[in-house]
N, C-alpha and C positions, 0 to 999 in steps of 0.2 A: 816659568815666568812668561807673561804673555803682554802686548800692548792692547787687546778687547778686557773690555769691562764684561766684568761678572755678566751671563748668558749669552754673550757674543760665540758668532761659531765657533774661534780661534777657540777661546773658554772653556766650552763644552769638549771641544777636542780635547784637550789636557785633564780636565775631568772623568772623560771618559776613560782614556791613557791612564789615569792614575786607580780605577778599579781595579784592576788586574796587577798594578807597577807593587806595592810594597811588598806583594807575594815573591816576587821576583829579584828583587833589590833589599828584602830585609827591613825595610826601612820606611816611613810616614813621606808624602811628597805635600808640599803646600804651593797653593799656587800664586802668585804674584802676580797683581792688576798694577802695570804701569803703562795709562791709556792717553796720555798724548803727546802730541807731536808725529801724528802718523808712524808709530814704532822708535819714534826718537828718542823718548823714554825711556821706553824698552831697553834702546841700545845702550845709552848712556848708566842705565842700572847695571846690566851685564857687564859693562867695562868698570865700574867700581868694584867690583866682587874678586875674590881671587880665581885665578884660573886653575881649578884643584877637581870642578867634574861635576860640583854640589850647586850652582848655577848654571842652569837648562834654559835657555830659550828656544819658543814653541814660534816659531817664525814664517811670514807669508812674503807675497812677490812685495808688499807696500814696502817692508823693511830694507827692499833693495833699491827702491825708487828714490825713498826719503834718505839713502845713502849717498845714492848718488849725486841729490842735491844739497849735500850737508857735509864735506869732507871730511869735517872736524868729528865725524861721529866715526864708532869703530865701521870697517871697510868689510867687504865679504875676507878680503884676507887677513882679516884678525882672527874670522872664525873660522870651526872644523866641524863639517855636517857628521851628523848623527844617523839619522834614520826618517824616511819621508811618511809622515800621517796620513794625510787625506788627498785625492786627486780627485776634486768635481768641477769637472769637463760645464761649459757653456755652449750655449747651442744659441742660433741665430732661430729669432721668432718673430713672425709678423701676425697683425691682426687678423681676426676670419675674416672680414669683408675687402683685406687690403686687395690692391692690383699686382701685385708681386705673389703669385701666386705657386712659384717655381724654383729652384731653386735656382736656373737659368733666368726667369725674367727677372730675379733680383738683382743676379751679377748684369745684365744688360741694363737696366735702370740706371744703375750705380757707375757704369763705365757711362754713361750719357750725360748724367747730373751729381752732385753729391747727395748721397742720400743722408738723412737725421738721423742718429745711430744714438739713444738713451742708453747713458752708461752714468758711472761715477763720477768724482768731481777731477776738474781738470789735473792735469799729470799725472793720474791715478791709476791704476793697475788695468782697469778694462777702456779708458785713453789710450795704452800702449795695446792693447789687444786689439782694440778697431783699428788704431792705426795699425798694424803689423798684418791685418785682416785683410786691411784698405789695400794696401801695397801688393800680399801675395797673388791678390784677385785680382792687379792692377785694376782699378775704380779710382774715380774721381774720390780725393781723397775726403774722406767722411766727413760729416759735422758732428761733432760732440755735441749731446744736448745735458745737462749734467743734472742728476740727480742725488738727492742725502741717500738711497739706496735702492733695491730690489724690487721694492713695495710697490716703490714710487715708479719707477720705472716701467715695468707688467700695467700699474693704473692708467699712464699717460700711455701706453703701445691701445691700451682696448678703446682708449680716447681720442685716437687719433692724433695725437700730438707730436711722435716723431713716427718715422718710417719703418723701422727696427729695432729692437731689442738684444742686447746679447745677456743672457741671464741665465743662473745655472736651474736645472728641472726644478728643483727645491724651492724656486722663488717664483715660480711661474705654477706651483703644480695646481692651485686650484682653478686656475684661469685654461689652462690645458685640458684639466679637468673636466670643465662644462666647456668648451671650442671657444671660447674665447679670443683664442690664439694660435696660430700652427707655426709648428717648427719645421724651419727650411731644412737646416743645415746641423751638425754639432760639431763641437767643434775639438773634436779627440781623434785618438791613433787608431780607433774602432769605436764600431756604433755602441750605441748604448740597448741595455738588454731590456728596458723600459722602452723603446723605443727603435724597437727593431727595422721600421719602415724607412727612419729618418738617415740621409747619408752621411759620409762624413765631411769636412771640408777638404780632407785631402783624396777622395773619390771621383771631388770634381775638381781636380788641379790645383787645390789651395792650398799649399808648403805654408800653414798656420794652425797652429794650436791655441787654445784657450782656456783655462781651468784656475778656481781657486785654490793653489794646492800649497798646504801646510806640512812645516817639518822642523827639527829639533835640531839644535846648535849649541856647542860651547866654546868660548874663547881659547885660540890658539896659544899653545902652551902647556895646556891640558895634558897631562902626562898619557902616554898610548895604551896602557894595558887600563887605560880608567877610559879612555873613550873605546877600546874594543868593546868593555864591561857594559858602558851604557845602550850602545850601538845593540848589541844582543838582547841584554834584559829590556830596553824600549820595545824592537818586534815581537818577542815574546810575549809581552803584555799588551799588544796591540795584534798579536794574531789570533785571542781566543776569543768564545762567541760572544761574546757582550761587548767588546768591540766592534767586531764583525757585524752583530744587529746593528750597531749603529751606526756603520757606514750604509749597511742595506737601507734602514729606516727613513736617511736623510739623502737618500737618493744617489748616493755617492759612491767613485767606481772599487768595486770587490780587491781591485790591486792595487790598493791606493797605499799601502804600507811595503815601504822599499828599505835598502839598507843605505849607508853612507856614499856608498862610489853613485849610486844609482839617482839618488837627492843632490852629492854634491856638481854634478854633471848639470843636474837639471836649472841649480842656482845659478851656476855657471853661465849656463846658456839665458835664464831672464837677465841677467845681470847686464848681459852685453848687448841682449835685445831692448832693455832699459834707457842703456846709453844712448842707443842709434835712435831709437823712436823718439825719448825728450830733447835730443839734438837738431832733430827733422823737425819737432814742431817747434822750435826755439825755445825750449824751455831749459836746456842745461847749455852753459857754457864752455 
């Protein structure tokens, strides 16, 4: 069950997941489109269901945002992570012609002025990524310029309209493609292998990561030898190659399929990064 409507990444990820899944499990997987409320749906379906194993949620950092501005919705401590899907890393991109032409005269710029940072819509997952960005780098704390998505964002960076970009390769690749745009920085625990030239942010002293990274969930309660069962049969059906194409295809990192300690850490960790970022811009109470 996913909150993206039919061909959204989230989507396609579970799609994908599910080529390989009934060989492995026995069994038919369908997939469940409940797409609003920024995963609030989502959550609210999963908590109707019984907690038995046969209710999967395929879940992103949004589902932790919109949690923690909506108490009444099940908590990250309701659920018990599964297995991590996808990890695609963002990477900071400016225009060919900008003046930032460094990865140093960005962060100088950005400690002088706030810089325009084109991201998602306010409190939204890459809102918490510039700010967290903003902070590690100490810079004058960003300006969110807010865009409906990727598209739009990559349009307005070639247009001069904000200063920066943070967007994963995928969404930038045609614009990368013909120079449209260069990438400063990216923004993962090693460079990326498309991209061997480009550093990381923690190369140049930037304690910040940034990635949209998707993974599977079922309500706590869940009896153990049925979350061991899915925990296994998920990677296994997400480590053969037509999975594998498909993280290659969409530009996204080869180790992006983890197991439950390795995802539940990681939720862990957005979840309290969530707290502290929508607290600092006044958004959670």
């Amino acid at each position: 069950m996913t909150h993206a409507g039919v061909g959204g990444g989230t989507d396609i990820t579970a799609r994908m997941m599910m080529v390989s899944a009934p060989a492995e499990f026995g069994q038919e997987f369908t997939v469940v489109n409940r797409t609003a409320g920024s995963g609030a749906q989502a959550l609210q379906y999963l908590a109707s269901r019984p907690a038995d194993g046969h209710t999967i949620i395929l879940m992103t950092q949004t589902h932790l945002l919109t949690m923690l501005r909506n108490r009444n919705l099940p908590q990250l401590s309701d659920l018990i992570p599964l297995a991590r899907a996808t990890e695609d890393p963002q990477m900071i991109l400016v225009r060919r012609d900008s003046p930032l032409r460094t990865p140093e005269e960005l962060l100088a710029a950005g400690r002088a002025r706030s810089l325009r940072f084109g991201g998602t819509h306010v409190g939204g997952v890459d809102h918490v990524a510039i700010f967290a960005f903003g902070r590690a780098a100490q810079l004058q704390q960003p300006t969110l310029v807010p865009f409906r998505g990727g598209g739009d964002i990559v349009i307005n960076l070639v247009g001069g309209n904000i200063d920066v970009g943070l967007l994963n390769p995928a969404e930038a690749e045609s614009q990368l493609r013909a120079g449209e745009v260069r990438p400063l920085m990216v923004m993962s625990e090693q460079r990326l292998s498309g991209f061997p030239n480009v550093p990381t942010g923690k190369e140049l002293g930037i304690n910040a990561t940034a990635a949209t990274v998707r993974g599977y969930a079922v309500l706590r309660g869940t009896p153990e030898d049925r979350v061991a069962r899915l925990e296994q049969g998920l990677i296994r059906a997400m480590s053969g190659p037509i999975y594998r194409g498909y993280l290659e295809n969409t530009g996204q990192s080869l180790d992006s399929v983890a197991g439950r300690e390795v995802w539940g850490r990681q939720l862990t960790g957005f979840y309290e990064e969530g707290r502290e970022a929508l607290t600092a811009l006044g958004l959670l109470r």
